[in-house]
N, C-alpha and C positions, 0 to 999 in steps of 0.2 A: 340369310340368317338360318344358322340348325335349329330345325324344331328341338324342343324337350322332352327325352322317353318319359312314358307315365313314369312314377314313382316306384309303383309297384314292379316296374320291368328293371330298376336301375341299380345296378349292382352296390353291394354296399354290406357295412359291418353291422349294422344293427340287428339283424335275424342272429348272427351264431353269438355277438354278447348277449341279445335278449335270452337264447339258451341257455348259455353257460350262467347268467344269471341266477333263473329259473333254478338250475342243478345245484348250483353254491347255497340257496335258501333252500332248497331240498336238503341238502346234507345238513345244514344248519338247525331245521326242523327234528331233523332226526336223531341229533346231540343234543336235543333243548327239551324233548315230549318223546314219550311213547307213542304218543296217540293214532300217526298216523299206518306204523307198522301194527300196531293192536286192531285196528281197524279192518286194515286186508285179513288180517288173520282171523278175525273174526266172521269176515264171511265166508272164508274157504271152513272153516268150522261150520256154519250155520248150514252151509248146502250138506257136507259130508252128513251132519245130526239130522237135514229132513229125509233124506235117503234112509236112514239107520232108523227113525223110526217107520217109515214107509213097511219096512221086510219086518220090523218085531210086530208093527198092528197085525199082520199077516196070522200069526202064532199067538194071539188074544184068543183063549178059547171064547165057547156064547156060552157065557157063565153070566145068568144076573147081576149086577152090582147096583150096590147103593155107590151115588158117590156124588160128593161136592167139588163144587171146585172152584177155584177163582177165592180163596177167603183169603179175607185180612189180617195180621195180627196184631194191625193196630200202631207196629212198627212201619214205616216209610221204606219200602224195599222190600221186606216181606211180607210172602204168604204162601199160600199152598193149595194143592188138589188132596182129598180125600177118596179113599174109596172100598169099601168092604162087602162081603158077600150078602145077595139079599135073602134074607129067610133065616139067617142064623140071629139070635137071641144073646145081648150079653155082649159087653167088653170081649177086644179080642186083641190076641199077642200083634203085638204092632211094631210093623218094620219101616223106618221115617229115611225116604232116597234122597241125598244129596247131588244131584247134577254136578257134570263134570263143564269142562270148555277151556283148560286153561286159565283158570278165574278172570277169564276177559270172555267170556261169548257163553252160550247155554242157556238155558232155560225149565222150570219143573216139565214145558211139555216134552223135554228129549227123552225122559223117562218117565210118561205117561203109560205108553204100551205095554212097560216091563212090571212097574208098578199095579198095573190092571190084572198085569199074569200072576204076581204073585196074592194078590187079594181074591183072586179064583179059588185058590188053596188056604181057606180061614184066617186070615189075614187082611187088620186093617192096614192097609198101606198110604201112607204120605209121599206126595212130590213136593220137597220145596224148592222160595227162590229163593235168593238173594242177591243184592245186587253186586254188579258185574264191575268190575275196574276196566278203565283207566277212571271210569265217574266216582268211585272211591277208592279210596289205599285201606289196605290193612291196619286192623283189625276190623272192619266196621263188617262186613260178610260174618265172621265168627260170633260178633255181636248178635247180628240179626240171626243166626241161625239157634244159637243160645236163646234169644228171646221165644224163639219158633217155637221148642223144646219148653219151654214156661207155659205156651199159650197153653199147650197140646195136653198136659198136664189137667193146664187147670179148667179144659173145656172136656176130657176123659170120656164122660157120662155121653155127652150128644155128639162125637166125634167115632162113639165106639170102641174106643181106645183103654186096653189094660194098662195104665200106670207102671208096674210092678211087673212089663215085659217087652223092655222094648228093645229093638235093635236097631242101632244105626247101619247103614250103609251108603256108599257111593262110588262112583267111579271117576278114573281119573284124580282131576282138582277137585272134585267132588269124597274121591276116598283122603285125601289132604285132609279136608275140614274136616270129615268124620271122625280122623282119626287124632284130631288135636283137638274135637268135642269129647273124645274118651277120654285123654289126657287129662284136659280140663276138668272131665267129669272125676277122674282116680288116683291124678294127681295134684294133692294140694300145693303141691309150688309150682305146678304151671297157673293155676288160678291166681296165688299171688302174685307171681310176673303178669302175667296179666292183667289185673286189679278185675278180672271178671268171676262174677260169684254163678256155679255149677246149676244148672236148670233142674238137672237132675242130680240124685242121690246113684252114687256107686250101686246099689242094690235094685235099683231099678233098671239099669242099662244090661242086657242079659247078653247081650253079642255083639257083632262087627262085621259087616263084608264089605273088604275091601276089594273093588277090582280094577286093577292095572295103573295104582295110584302113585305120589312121588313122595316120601318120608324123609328126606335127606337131601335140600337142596345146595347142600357144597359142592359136590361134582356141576352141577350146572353152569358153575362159569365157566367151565374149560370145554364143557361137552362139545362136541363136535359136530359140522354138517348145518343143515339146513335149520335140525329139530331143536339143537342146543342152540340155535340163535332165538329161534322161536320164544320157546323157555324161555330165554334170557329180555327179551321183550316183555315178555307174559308176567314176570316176575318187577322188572322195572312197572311195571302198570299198575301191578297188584303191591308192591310195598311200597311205592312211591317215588324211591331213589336208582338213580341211573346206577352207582355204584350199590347194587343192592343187596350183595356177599356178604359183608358185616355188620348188617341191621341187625335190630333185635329181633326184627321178627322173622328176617332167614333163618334166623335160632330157634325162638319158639315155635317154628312149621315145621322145623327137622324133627316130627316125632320121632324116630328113632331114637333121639338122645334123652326121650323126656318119658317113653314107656316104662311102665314097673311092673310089679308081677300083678297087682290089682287091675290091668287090662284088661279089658274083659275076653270072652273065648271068642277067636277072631277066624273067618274065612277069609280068605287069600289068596289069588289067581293073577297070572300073565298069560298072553299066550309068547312061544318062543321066536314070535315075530318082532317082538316089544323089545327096542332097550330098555326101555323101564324095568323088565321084568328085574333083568341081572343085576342092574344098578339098584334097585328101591323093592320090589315085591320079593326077592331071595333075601334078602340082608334085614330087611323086617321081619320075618317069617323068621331066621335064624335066630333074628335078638328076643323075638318073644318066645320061643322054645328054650331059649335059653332063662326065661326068667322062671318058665313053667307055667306058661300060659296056655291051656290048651287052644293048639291051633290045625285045622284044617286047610291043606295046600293043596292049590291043583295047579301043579305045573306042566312043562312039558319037554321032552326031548329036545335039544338042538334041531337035530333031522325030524323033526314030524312035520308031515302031509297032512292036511294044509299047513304051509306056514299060518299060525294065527296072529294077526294084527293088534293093536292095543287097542282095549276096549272091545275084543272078540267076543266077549261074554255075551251083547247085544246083537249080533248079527247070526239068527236065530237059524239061518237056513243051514248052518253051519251043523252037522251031527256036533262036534265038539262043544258049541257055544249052547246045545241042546242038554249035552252032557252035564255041562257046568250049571246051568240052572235046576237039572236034578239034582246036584250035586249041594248048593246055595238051598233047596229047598229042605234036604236033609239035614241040613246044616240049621238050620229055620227049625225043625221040629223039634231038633234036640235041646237049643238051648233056648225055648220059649215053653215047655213041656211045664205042665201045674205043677209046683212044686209038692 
C-alpha cells in the first residue's frame, strides 16, 4: 500500500487559484471603493507630515504663547488650536491655517509649528480640522470649515481674534478650501450654487496665502505618472464618484473659474519642483492679476538650486522656504495693517 503525502506536500491547484482569487477581488475592490488606495496614501502622507513638522518645531522661536487647543465647534469633525502672543493686550489681526493632505490624510497638528511661528509675530493664529474623506464626500469639509469661521467670529473677544482682519490660508488641499472659502465669502453665486450662506462678510476677510495649492481640477484626469493617479484617488474620495471629472463639485473646487475682482489680496507660491506650481499656482496668480487683484508671487526659476518641492514653504532648513515666510509675513503686515 503507498502511504499518503501530507496534504501540505502534495502538489495541487488551490495555492495559485486562491491567488489569482485574492487579485481578481483586489481589482474589484479597487473599481468599487476608494478606500483602500486612499488609505496607503494616507500613510505615506502622515509619515512624510510627521517629518516636516519635526524640522519646522526646530524654527519655533521661545516666544511666549498663549494658546488653546483641542476646541470644539460644536460641529462633529470640527475644531481647532488657537494660539497668540502672551503679554500683548486686545484682539489681534488673525490668520486661520487650513491643513493640507490631499483631502484624504492631515491634520490641524501638521501645521501647528508654523502656526506657532507665525503668532510669534502679533498674530492670533488658528489650525483647523476637518474632516478627512473617504469618511465624507464633498461638500461636508467646506461646511465645517464655514461653520469654523462662524464659531471664531462669534467667540472674537476670548479667542483674541479681530473680526475685521482676518486671513485665510492653507497649503496644498488645504489652499483648495481657502480659496473656495474666499469665493464663497466674494462671490455670491458660488454661495448660491452652494446653498451655503458666507461666515464671513467680504470686508472682513483682508487676505489669502496660498501655498502650492490645486485651483483647477480638469487637468487631473489626464495628469500623468504616479501623482495624477494619486489626485485622481484623492478626488474619487473626496467628491464621492469614481468618474469625478463632471460633478458639480469638480466645478465648484476649480476656483479659477469662479474668482472676481472682489478676491481678496492673495499670496501665492510653488516652488519649481511642483507640478502644481505650472499647472494651478501660475494660472491662478495670472487670472487674478488679471481681474486686478493685488497679488504677491514668489516663484521660482526652472533651474534653481535647490530644486524646491511642493509644500517647500514648510521645510524650514531650507534658506528659500526661510525666505518665503519672510516673504508671507510681509505680506501679513500689509494687509492686516489698522485701517
Amino acid at each position: 500500500m503507498t502511504a499518503t503525502r501530507p496534504w501540505f506536500r502534495r502538489p495541487s491547484r488551490v495555492v495559485p487559484i486562491a491567488v489569482a482569487a485574492v487579485g481578481v477581488a483586489a481589482v474589484a475592490v479597487a473599481v468599487l471603493t476608494p478606500w483602500p488606495a486612499a488609505l496607503v496614501i494616507r500613510a505615506v502622507f502622515e509619515k512624510d507630515g510627521a517629518d516636516t513638522v519635526a524640522e519646522m518645531q526646530r524654527h519655533v522661536p521661545d516666544v511666549p504663547l498663549q494658546q488653546t487647543l483641542d476646541v470644539s465647534t460644536g460641529v462633529q469633525g470640527a475644531a481647532f488650536d488657537a494660539f497668540s502672543p502672551a503679554g500683548l493686550d486686545g484682539p489681534l489681526p488673525t490668520v486661520v491655517w487650513i491643513h493640507g493632505g490631499a483631502w484624504i490624510s492631515g491634520s490641524k497638528e501638521t501645521v501647528r509649528p508654523y502656526a506657532q511661528i507665525l503668532a510669534t509675530q502679533g498674530y492670533t493664529t488658528i489650525a483647523v480640522d476637518y474632516t478627512v474623506s473617504p469618511e465624507v464626500q464633498y461638500p461636508v469639509a467646506l461646511e465645517q470649515l464655514n461653520a469654523t469661521l462662524g464659531y471664531l467670529v462669534e467667540h472674537a473677544d476670548e479667542l483674541r481674534i479681530d473680526p475685521t482682519r482676518i486671513v485665510l490660508a492653507g497649503d496644498s488641499a488645504g489652499a483648495n478650501l481657502a480659496s473656495q472659502l474666499a469665493v464663497l465669502t466674494t462671490n455670491p453665486a458660488m454661495a448660491a450654487e452652494l446653498g451655503i450662506e458666507p461666515s464671513l462678510r467680504p470686508e472682513q476677510l483682508r487676505g489669502i496665502v496660498l501655498d502650492c495649492g490645486i485651483y483647477d481640477v480638469s487637468g487631473v484626469a489626464t495628469a500623468p505618472g504616479i501623482g495624477g493617479w494619486g489626485f485622481r484617488v484623492a478626488l474619487w474620495a473626496y467628491l464621492g464618484e469614481r468618474d469625478w471629472s463632471g460633478t458639480a463639485g469638480a466645478r465648484e473646487m476649480s476656483t479659477l473659474d469662479w474668482v472676481t475682482a472682489d478676491f481678496p489680496s492673495t499670496w501665492i507660491s510653488g516652488g519649481n519642483g511642483d507640478p502644481l506650481t505650472a499647472s494651478q499656482s501660475k494660472p491662478l496668480a495670472e487670472r487674478l492679476t488679471g481681474l486686478g487683484v493685488p497679488v504677491t508671487e514668489l516663484f521660482y526659476a526652472d533651474d534653481h538650486e535647490p530644486e524646491l518641492p511642493h509644500e517647500y514653504q514648510f521645510h524650514l532648513d531650507l534658506e528659500d522656504a526661510r525666505a518665503a515666510l519672510d516673504s508671507t509675513l510681509a505680506f501679513l503686515a500689509e494687509v492686516t495693517a489698522a485701517s
